[in-house]
DSSP file (Angstrom, degrees, kcal/mol; ACC not computed):
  #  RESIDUE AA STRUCTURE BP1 BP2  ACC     N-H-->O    O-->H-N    N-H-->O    O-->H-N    TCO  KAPPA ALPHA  PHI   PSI    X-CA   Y-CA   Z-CA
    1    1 A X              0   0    0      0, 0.0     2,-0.3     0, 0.0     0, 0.0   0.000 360.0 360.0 360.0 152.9   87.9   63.4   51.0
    2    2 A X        -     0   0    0      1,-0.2     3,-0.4     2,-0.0     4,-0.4  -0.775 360.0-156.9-112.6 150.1   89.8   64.2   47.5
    3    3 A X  S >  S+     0   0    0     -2,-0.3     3,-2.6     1,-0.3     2,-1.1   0.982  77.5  99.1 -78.5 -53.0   89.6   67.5   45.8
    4    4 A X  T >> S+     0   0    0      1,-0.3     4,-0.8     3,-0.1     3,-0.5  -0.042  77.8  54.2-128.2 -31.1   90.5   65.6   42.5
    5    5 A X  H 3> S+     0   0    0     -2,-1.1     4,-6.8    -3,-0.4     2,-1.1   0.837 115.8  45.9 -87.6 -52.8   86.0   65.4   41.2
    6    6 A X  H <4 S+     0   0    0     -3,-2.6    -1,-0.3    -4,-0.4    -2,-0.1  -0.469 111.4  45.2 -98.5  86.1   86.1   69.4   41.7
    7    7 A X  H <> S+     0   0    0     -2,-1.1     4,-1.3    -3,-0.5    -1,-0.2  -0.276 122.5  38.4 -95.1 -42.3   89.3   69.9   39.9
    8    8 A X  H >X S+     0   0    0     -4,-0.8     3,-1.1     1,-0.2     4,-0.6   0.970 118.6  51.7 -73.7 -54.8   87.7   67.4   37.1
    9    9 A X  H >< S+     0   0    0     -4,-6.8     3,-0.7     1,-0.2    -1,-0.2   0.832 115.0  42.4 -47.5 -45.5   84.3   69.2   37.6
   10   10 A X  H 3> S+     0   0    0      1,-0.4     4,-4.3     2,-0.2    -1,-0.2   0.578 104.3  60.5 -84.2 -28.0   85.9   72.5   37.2
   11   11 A X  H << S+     0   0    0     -4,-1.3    -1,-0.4    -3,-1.1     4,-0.2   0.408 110.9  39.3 -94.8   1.0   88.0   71.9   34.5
   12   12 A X  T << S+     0   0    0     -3,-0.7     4,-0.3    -4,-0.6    -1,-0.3   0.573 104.2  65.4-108.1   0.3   85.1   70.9   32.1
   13   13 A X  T >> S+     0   0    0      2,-0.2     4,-2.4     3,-0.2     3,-0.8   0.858 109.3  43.1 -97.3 -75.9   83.0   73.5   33.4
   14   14 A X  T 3< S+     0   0    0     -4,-4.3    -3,-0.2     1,-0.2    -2,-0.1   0.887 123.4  35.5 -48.8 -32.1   85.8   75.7   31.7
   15   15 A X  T 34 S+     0   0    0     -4,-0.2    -1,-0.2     1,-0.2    -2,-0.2   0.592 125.6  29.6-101.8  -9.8   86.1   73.7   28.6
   16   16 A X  T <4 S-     0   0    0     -3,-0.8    34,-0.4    -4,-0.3    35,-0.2   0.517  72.0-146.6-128.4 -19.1   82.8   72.5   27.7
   17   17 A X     <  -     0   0    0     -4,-2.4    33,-0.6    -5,-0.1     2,-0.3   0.873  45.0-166.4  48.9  72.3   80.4   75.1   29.1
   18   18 A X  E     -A   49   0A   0     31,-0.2    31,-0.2     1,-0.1     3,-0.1  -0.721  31.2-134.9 -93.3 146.9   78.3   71.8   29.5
   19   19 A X  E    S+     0   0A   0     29,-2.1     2,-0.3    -2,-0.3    30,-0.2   0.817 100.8  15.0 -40.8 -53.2   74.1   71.4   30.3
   20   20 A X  E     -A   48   0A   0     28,-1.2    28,-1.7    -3,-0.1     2,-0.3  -0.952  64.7-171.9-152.4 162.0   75.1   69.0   32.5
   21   21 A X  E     -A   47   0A   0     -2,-0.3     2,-0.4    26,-0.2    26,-0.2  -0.952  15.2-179.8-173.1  97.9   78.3   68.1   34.2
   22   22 A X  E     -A   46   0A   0     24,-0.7    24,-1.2    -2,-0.3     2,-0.3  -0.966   7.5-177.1-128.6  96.5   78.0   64.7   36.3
   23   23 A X  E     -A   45   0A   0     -2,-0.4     2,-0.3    22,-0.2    22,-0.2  -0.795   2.1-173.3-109.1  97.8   81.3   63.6   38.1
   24   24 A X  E     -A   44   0A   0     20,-1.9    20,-4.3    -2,-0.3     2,-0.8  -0.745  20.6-153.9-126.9 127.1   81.7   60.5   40.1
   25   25 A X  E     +A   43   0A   0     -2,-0.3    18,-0.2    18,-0.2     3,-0.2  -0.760  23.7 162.8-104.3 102.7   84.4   59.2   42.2
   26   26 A X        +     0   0    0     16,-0.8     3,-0.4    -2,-0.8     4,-0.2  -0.206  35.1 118.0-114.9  56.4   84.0   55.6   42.1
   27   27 A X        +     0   0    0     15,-0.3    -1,-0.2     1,-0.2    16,-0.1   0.294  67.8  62.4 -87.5  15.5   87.9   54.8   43.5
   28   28 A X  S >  S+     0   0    0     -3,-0.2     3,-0.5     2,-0.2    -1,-0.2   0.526 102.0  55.8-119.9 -14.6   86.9   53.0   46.8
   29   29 A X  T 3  S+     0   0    0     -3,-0.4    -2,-0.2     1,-0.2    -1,-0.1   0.707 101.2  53.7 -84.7  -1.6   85.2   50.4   44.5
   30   30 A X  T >  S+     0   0    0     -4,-0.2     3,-1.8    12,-0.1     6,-0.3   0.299  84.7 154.2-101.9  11.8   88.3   49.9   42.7
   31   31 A X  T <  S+     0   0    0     -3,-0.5    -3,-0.1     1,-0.3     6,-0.0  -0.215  73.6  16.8 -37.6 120.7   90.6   49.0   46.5
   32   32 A X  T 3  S+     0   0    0      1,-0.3    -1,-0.3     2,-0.1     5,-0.1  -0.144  88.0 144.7 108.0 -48.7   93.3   47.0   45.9
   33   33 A X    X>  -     0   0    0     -3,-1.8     4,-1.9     3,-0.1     3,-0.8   0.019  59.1-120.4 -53.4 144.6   93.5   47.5   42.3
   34   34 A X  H >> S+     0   0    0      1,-0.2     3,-1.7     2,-0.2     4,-1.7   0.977 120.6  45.7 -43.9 -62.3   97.3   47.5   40.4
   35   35 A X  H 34>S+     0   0    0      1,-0.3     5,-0.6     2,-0.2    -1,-0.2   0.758 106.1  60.6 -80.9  -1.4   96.2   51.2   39.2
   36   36 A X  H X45S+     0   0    0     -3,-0.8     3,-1.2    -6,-0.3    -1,-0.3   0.690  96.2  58.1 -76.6 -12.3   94.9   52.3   42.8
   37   37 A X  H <<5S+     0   0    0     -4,-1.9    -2,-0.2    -3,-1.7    -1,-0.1   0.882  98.7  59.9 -64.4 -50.1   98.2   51.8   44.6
   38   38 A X  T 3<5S-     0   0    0     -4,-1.7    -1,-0.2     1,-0.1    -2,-0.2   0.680 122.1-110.8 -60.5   0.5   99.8   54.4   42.2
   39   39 A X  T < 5 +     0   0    0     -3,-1.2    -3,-0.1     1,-0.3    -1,-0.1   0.216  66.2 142.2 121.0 -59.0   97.3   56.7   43.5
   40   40 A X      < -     0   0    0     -5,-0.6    -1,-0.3    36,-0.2    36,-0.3  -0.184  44.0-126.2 -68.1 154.1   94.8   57.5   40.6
   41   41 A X  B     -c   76   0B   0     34,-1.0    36,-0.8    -2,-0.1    37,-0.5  -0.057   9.1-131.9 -89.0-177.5   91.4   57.8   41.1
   42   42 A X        +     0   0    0     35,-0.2   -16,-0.8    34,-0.1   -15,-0.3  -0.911  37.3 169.9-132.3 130.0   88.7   56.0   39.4
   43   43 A X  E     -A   25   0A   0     35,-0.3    37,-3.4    -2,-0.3     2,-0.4  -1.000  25.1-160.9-156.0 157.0   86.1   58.3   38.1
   44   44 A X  E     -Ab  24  80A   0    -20,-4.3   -20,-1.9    -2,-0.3     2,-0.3  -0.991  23.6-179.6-130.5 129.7   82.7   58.4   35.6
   45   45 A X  E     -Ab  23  81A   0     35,-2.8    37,-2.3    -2,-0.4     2,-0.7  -0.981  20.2-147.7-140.1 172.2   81.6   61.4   34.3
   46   46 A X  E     -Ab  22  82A   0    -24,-1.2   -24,-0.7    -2,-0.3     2,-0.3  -0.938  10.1-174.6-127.3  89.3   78.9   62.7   32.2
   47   47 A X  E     -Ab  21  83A   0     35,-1.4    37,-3.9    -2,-0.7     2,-0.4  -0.788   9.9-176.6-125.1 126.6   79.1   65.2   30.3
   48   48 A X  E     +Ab  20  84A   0    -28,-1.7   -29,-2.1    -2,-0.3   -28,-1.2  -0.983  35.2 142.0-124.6 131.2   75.9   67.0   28.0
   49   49 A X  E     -A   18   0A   0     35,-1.1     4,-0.3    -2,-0.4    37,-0.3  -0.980  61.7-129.5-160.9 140.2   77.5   70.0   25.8
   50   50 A X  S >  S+     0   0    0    -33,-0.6     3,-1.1   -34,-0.4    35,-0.1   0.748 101.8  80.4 -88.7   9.3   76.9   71.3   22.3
   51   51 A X  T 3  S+     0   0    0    -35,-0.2     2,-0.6     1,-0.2    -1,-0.2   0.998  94.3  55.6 -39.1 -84.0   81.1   71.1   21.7
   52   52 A X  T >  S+     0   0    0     32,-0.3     3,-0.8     2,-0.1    -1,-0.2   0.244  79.2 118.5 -43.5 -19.0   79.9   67.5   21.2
   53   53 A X  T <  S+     0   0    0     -3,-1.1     2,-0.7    -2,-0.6     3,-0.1  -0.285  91.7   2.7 -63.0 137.9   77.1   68.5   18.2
   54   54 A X  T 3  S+     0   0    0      1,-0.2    -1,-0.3    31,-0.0     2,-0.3   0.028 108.0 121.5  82.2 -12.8   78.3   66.5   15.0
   55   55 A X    <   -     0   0    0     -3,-0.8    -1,-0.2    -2,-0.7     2,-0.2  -0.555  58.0-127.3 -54.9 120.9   81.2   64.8   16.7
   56   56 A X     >  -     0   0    0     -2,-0.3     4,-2.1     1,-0.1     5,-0.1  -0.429  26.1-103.0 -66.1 163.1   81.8   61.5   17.0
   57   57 A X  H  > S+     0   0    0      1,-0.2     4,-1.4     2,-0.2     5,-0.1   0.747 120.5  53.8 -53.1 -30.1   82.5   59.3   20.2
   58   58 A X  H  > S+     0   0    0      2,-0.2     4,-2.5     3,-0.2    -1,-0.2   0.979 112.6  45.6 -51.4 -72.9   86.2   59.1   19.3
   59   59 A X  H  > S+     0   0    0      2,-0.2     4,-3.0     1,-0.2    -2,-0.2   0.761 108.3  51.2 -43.9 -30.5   86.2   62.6   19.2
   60   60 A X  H  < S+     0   0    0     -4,-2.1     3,-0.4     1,-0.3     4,-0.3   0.995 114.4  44.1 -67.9 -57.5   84.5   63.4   22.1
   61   61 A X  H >X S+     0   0    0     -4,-1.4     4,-1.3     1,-0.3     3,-0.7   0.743 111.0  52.4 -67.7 -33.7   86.5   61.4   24.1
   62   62 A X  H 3X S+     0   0    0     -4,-2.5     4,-3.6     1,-0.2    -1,-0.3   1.000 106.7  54.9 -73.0 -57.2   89.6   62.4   22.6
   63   63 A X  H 3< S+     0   0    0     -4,-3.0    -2,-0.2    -3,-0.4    -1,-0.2   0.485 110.6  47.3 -95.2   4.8   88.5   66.2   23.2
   64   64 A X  H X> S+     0   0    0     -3,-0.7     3,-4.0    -4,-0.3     4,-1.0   0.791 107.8  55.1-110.9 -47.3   88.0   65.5   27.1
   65   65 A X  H >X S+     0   0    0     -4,-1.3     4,-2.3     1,-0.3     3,-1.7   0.937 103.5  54.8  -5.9 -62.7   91.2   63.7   27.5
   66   66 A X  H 3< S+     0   0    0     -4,-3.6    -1,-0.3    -5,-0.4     4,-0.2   0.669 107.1  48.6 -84.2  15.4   92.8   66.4   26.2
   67   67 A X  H <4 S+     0   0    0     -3,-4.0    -1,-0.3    -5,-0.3    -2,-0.3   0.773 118.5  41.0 -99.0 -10.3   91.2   68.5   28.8
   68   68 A X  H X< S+     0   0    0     -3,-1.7     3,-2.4    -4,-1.0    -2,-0.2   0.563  82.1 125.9-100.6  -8.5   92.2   66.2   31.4
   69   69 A X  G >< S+     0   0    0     -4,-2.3     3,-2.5     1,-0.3     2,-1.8   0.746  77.5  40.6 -46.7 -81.2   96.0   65.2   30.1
   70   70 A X  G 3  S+     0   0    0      1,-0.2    -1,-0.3    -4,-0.2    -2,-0.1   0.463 106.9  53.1-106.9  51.2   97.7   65.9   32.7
   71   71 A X  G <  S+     0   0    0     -3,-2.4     5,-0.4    -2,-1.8    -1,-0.2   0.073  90.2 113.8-120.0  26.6   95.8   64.8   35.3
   72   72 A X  S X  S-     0   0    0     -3,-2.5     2,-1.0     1,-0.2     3,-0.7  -0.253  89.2  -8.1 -60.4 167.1   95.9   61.5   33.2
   73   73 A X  T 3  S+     0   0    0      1,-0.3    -1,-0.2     2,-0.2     4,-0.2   0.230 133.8  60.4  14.4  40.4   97.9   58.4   34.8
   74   74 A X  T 3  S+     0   0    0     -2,-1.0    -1,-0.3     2,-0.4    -2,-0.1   0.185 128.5   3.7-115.7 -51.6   99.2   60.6   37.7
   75   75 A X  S <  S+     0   0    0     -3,-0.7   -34,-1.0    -4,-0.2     2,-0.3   0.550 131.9  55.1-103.7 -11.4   95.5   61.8   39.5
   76   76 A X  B     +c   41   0B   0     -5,-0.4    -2,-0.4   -36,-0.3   -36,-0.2  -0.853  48.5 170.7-133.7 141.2   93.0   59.6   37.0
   77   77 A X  S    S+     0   0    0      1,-1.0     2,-0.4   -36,-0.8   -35,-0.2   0.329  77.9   9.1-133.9 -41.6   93.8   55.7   36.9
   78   78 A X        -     0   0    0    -37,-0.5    -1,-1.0   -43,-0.0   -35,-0.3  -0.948  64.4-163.8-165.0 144.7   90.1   55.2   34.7
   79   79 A X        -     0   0    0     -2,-0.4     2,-0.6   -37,-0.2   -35,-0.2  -0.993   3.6-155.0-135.9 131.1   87.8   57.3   33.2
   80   80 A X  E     -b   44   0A   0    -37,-3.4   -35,-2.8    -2,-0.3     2,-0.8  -0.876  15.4-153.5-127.5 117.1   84.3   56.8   32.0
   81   81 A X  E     +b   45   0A   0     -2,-0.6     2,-0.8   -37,-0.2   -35,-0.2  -0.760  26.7 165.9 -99.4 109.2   82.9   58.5   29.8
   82   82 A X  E     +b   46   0A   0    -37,-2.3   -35,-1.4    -2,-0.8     2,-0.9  -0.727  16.0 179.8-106.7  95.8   79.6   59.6   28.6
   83   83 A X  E     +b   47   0A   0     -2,-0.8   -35,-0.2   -37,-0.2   -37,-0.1  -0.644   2.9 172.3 -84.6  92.4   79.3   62.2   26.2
   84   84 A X  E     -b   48   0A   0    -37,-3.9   -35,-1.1    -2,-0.9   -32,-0.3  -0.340  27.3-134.1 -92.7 167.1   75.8   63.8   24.6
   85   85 A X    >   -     0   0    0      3,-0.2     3,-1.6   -37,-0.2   -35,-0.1  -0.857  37.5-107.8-113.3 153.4   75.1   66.6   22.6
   86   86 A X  T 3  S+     0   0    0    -37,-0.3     3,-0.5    -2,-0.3   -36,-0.1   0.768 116.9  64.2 -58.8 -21.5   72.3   68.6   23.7
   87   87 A X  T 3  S+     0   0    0      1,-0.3     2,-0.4   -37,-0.0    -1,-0.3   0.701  89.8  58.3 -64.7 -33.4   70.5   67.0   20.7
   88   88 A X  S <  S+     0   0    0     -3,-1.6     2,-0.4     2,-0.1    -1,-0.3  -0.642  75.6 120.1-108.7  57.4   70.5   63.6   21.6
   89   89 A X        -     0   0    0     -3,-0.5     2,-0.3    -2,-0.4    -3,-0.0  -0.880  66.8-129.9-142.2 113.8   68.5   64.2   24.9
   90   90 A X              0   0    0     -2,-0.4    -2,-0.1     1,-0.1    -3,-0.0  -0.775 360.0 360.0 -72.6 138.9   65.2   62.3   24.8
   91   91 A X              0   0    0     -2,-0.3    -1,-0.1     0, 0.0    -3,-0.0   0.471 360.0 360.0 -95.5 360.0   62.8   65.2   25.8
């Protein structure tokens, strides 16, 4: 089993103080694939954080990236991302 979801978990945990914090290792559906022989994971996560308040989707994504760089194209192959602000929560 790969530590590589609580490294991810942990490391947005630090950076995002998030509501909610959803990481999922979906690399055993990706077997086989060119970027799963090099190693990197496939992973979705879900992230609800008030960082995110007034940001756009570019940004957001840009500002997890850059928490993740360098566990970019060495430990991470794909990422999906879903990013709220606590605002945009249907109650």
């Amino acid at each position: 089993m790969s530590v590589r979801p609580d490294v991810i978990r942990e490391r947005l945990l630090a950076t995002f103080s998030p509501d909610e914090c959803q990481v999922e290792d979906e690399s055993a559906l990706h077997a086989g694939h060119a970027g799963a022989a090099s190693g990197g994971g496939h992973y979705r996560i879900r992230l609800v954080s008030a960082v995110f308040e007034g940001k756009n989707r570019l940004i957001r994504h840009r500002l997890v990236y850059d928490c993740l760089a360098d566990m970019m194209h060495k430990d991470i192959h794909a990422l999906a991302i879903i990013a709220i602000a606590p605002s945009e929560i249907a109650n």
